[in-house]
PAFI-243556 format. One record per residue (C-alpha): residue in three letters; x, y, z negated. Coordinates in steps of 0.1 Angstrom, whole numbers, plus 2048, in hexadecimal, padded with zeros to 3 digits. Layout:
REM PAFI-243556
ALAXYZ;...
//
This chain:
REM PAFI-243556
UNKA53CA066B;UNKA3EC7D670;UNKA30C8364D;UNKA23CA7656;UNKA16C9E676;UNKA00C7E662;UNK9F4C97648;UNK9E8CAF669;UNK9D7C9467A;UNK9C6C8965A;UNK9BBCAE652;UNK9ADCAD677;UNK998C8D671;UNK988C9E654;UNK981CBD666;UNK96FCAA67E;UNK95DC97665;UNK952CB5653;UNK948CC3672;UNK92FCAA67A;UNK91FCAB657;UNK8FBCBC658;UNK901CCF635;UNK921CDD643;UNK911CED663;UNK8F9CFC64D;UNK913D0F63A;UNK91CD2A65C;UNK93AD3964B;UNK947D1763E;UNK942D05661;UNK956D23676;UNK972D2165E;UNK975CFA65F;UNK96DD02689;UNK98AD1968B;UNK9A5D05675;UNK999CE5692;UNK9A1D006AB;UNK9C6D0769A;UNK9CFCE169B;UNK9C3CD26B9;UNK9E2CD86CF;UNK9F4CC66B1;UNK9E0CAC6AC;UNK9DBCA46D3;UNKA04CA76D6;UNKA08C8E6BA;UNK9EDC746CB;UNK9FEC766EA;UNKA20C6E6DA;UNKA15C4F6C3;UNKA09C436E2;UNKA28C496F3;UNKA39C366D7;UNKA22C1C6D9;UNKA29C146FB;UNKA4CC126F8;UNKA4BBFC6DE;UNKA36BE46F2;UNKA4DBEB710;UNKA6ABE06FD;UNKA5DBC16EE;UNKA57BB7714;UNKA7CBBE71A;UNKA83BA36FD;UNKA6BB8A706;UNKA5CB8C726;UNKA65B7E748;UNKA77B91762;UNKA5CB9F773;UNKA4CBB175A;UNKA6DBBD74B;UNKA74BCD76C;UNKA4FBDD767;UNKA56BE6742;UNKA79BF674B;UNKA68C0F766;UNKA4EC14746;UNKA6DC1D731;UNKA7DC35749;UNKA5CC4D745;UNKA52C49723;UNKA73C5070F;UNKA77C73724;UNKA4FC74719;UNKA55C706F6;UNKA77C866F5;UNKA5CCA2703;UNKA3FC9E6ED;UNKA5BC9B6CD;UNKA66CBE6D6;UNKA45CCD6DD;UNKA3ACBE6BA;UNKA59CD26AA;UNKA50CF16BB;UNKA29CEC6AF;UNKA33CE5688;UNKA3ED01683;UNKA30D1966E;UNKA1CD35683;UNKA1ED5C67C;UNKA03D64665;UNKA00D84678;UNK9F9D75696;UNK9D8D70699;UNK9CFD9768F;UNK9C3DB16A8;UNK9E1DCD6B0;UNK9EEDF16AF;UNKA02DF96CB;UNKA15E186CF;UNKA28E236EA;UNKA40E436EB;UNKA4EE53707;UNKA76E56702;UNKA95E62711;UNKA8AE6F736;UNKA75E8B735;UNKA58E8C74B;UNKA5EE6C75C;UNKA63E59737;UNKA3FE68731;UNKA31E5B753;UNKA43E3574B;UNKA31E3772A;UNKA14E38739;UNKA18E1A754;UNKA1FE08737;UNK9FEE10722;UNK9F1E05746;UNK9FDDE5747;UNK9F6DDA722;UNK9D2DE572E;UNK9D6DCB749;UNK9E2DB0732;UNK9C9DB571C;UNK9A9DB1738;UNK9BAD97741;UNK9B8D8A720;UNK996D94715;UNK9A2DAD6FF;UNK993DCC6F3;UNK9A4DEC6F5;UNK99FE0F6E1;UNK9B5E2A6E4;UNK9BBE396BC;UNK9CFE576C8;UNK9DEE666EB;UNK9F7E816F3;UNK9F6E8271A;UNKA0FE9772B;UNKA05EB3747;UNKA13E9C764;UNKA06E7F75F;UNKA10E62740;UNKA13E6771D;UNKA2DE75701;UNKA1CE5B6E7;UNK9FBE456EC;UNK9EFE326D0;UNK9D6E156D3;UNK9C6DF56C4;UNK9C2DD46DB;UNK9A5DBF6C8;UNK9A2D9B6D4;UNK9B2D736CC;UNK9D3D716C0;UNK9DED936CD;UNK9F6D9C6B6;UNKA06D786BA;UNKA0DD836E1;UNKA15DAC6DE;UNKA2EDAA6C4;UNKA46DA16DF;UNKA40DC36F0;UNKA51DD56D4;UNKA75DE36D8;UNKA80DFD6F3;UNKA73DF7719;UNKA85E0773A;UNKA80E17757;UNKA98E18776;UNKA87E2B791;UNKA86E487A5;UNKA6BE60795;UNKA53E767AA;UNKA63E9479D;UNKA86E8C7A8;UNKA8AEA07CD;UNKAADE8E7D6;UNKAA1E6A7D3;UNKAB8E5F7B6;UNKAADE4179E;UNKAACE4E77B;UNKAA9E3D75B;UNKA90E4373A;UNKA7FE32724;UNKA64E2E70D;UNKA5EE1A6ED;UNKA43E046DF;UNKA37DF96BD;UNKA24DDE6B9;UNKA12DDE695;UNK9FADC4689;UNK9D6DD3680;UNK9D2DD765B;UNK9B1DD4649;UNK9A7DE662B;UNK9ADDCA611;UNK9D1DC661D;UNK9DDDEA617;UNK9CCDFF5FC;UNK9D1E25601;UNK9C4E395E6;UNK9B6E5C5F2;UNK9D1E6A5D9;UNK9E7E655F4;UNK9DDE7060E;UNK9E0E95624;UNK9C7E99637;UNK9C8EBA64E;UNK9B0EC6667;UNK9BAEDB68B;UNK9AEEE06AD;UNK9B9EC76C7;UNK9CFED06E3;UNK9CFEC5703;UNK9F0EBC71B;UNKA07EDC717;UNK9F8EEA6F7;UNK9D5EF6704;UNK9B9EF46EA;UNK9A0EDE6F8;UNK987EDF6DC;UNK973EFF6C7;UNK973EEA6A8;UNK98AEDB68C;UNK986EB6697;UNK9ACEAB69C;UNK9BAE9867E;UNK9DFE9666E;UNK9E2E80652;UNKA00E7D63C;UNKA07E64624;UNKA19E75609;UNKA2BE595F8;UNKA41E53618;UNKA3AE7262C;UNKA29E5C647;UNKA17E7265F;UNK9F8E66678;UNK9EBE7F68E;UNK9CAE7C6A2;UNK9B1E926B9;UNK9A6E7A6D4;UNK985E7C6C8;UNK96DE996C5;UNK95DE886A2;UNK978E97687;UNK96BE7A671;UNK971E5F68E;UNK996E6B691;UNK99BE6B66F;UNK994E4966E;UNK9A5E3D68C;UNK9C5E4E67A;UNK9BDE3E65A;UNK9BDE1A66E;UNK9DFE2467B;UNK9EBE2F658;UNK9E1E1064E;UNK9F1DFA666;UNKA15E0C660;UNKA0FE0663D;UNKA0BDE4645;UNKA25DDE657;UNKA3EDED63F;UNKA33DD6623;UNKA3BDB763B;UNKA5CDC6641;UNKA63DCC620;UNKA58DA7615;UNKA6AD97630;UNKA8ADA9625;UNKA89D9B603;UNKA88D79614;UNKAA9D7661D;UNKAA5D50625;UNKA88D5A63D;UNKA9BD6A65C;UNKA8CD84670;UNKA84D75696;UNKA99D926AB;UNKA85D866C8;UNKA62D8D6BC;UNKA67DAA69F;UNKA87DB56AC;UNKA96DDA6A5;UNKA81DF66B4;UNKA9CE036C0;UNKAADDE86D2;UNKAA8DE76FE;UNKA92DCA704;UNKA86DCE727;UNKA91DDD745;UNKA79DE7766;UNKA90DEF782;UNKA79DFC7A2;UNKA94DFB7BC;UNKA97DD87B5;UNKA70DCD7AD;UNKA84DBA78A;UNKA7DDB9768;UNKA95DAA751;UNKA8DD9F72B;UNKAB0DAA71C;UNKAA5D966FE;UNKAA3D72710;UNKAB7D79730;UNKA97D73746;UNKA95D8D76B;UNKA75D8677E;UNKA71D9779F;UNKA4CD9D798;UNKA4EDC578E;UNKA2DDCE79E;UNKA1EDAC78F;UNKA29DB576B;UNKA22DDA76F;UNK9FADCA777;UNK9FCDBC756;UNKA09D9575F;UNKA21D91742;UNKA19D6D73C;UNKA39D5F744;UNKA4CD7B732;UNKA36D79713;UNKA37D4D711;UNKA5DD4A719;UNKA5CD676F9;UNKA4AD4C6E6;UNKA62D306EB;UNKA7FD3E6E3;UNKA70D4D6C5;UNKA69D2B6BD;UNKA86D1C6C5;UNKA99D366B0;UNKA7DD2E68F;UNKA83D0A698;UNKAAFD16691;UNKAA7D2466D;UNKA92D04667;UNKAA7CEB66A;
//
């Protein structure tokens, strides 16, 4: 660990060096590559300061112990006390930061969400979730486009597709994928009893054009009028979009737009990122010594979250963590839910690696 650490710090001083050199800030693209690998290690680096320090001080602390006189081996006992806690601390934190981060993670995402068992009111918590990723993401400076909707007459949506541009968005929203909750009493319900649905979200990284290459040979592309909630046409003209891909049989539908060509190619960027995602899946698999996190990527299918009204509480089935903030998280603070995610994801990588 001590030997990777050395070789980060050393990498750091050279970045720095670089940085500073005239020639380099002349070359833009080199200089915001070098900027942005400083960026990456500076929580290391700092982390690893901070704990040769701690060592160092202990060290001197316990020569003082050995050859000092007794009032200052009273002082360096106290000293002793804080710093090996200290350096226990910064040890761990070092751990967590060594290891390897998610490639994926600093890539914008695709997030769909699907209204599931429920009816109506499934529909209606699909969309108070698409509400508070919207929060999240002002919160976080992110930029949000919807690539394709399905609202429902009452309110909420059957399926809402859309991208969250921004830093390190993927590394955050993969968490939200799996099968979310409700426990409420829905608007339609005369007699006042709490009922349960649920909705599901994906959470795909965005795919680029060199990662996935799609040859026109395989794709479907069909042309209809968009509809409106309950089936009405809402548009004189051929502009909604289905594409199939007809290796697989993957199908992308879109008519948010009036442009035909714009929702073609907001289906074509979904296409993509399902593509995408499937070949990570597939690569992964053939790894058999790289085990998939259940806590970040787990099983679409699997109940990861619960949001019981009655009680204001959400619980994260994954990590056993209720907060009694529902109208908090429903605003889009997920924070807490989102970093404790993170740890144990960690923690669990930090398991396989050792």
């Amino acid at each position: 660990m001590f030997e990777k650490l050395e070789n980060v710090a050393k990498r750091y001083e050279e970045i720095e060096q670089k940085l500073a050199d005239p020639q380099v800030l002349a070359r833009r693209q080199f200089y915001a590559e070098l900027a942005k690998e400083q960026s990456d290690l500076v929580e290391i680096v700092t982390k690893y300061r901070q704990y040769k320090k701690a060592l160092a001080e202990i060290t001197e602390a316990e020569q003082i112990l050995d050859d000092g006189d007794d009032e200052l081996k009273e002082l360096a006992e106290a000293e002793l006390q804080e710093l090996v806690p200290r350096r226990e601390e910064l040890e761990e934190q070092l751990k967590f930061l060594l290891i390897p981060s998610d490639p994926q993670d600093s890539r914008n995402a695709i997030v769909e969400i699907r209204a599931g068992t429920g009816g109506d009111e499934a529909g209606l918590f699909a969309g108070s979730l698409y509400k508070m990723y919207q929060h999240y993401a002002e919160g976080k400076q992110w930029k949000s486009e919807v690539l394709s909707s399905n609202p429902q007459g009452i309110g909420g949506f059957r399926e809402i597709i859309f991208l969250l541009s921004g830093k390190n968005v993927y590394g955050k929203m993969k968490y939200e994928g799996g099968v979310h909750r409700v426990q409420r009493v829905p608007v339609t319900e005369a007699s006042g009893r709490i009922h349960t649905s649920a909705a599901s979200v994906a959470v795909l990284p965005e795919a680029e054009e060199v990662d996935v290459d799609i040859s026109p040979n395989d794709l479907r592309i069909d042309v209809y009028r968009s509809s409106g909630p309950g089936g009405q046409s809402v548009n004189t003209t051929d502009s909604a979009v289905r594409v199939t891909y007809i290796p697989t049989g993957m199908v992308v539908t879109c008519q948010d737009e009036k442009s035909q060509h714009k929702n073609k190619a907001k289906a074509l960027k979904v296409l993509r990122a399902r593509l995408y995602e499937k070949a990570l899946e597939e690569e992964e698999a053939k790894l058999t010594a790289k085990r998939r996190s259940m806590v970040s990527t787990g099983d679409r299918s699997a109940k990861i979250r619960t949001y019981n009204f009655p009680q204001g509480r959400v619980t994260d089935h994954r990590i056993g963590l209720t907060l009694y903030r529902l109208e908090a998280i429903l605003l889009g603070d997920l924070d807490e839910i989102i970093e404790q995610l993170q740890i144990a994801d960690r923690a669990e990588k930090l398991k396989a690696m050792v």
